[in-house]
C-alpha positions as CSV (number, residue, x, y, z in Angstrom):
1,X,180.3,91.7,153.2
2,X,177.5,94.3,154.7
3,X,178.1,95.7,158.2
4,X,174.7,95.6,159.5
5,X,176.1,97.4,162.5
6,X,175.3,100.4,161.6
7,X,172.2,99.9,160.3
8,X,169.9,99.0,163.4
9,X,171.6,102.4,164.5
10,X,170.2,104.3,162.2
11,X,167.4,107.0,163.2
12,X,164.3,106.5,161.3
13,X,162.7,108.7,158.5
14,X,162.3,112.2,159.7
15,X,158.7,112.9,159.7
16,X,156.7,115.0,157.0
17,X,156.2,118.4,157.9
18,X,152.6,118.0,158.6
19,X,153.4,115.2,160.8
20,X,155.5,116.9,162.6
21,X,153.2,119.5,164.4
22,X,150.7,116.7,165.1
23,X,153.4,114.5,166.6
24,X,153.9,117.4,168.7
25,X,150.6,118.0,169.5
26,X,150.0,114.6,170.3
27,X,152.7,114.5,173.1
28,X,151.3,117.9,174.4
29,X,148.3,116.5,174.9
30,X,148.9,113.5,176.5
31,X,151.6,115.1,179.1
32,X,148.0,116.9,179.9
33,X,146.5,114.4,180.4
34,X,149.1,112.9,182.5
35,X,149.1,115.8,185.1
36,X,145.5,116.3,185.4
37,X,145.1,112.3,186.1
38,X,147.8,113.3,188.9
39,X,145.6,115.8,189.9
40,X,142.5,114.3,190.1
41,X,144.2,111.1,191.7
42,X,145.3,113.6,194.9
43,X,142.3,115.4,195.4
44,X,140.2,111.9,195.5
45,X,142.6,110.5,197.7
46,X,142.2,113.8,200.4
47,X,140.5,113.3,203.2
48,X,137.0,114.5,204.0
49,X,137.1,117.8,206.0
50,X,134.6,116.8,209.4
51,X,132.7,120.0,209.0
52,X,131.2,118.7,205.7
53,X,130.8,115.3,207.0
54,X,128.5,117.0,209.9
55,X,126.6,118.5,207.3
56,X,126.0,115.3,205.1
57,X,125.0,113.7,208.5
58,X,122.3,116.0,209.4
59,X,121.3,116.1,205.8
60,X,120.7,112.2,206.3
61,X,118.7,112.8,209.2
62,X,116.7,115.3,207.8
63,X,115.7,113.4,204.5
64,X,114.8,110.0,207.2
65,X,112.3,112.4,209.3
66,X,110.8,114.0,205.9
67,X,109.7,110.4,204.8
């Protein structure tokens, strides 16, 4: 009889050595791209300062009286 415990226990093939730096790169990458989707996500989610939403208004009212 097998024991088939130990085979779904088994780690798989280690990779090639090329694969290896470009498996590396790969998770590099996308822990990037993780944190800058973090990033962008809290500085979208900040609130307007009022100063600059003065200034958009009076731009508004600016571009209405020019037309």
């Amino acid at each position: 009889m097998i024991d088939q415990s130990n085979q779904s226990r088994r780690s798989p093939a280690p990779p090639e050595d090329g694969d290896d730096g470009l498996e590396e790169a790969r998770l590099r990458q996308q822990a990037i791209g993780v944190k800058l989707r973090h990033m962008f996500d809290q500085v979208v989610n900040e609130p307007v300062p009022d100063e600059f939403l003065d200034i958009l208004r009076r731009a508004d009212k600016k571009a209405e009286g020019d037309s």
